[in-house]
C-alpha positions, -999 to +999 in steps of 0.1 A: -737-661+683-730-642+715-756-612+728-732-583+728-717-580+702-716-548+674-743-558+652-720-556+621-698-585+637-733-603+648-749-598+616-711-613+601-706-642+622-740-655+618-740-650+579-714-672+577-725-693+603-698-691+625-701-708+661-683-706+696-661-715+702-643-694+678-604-707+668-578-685+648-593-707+615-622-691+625-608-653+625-581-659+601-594-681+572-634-675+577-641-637+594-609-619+580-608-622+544-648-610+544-638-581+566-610-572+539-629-573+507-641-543+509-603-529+507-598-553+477-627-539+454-613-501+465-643-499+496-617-504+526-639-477+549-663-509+544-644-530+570-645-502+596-683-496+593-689-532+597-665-531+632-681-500+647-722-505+638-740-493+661-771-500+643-779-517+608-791-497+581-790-526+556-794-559+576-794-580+545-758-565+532 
């Protein structure tokens, strides 16, 4: 994937082996619904630690 990005959205995309060029499928149907899990199982502050990562404590999670 792209250089720049947060390395909770790099560490994301390429976990679920998602390639430019990116569609809404992509961010709708693929990216989304593993961003929201957390919220579903009670964790939703899960989501906004994978947006704003500045570093990754856990790569493998």
């Amino acid at each position: 994937m792209e250089k720049g990005l947060n390395p909770g959205i790099q560490t994301l995309f390429d976990s679920l082996s998602v390639t430019p060029p990116l569609s809404e499928y992509h961010l709708g149907y693929v990216v989304g619904p593993h961003i929201n899990a957390g919220g579903r199982i009670g964790l939703a502050s899960l989501g906004t630690e994978l947006l704003t990562a500045k570093l990754l404590k856990k790569p493998s999670q």
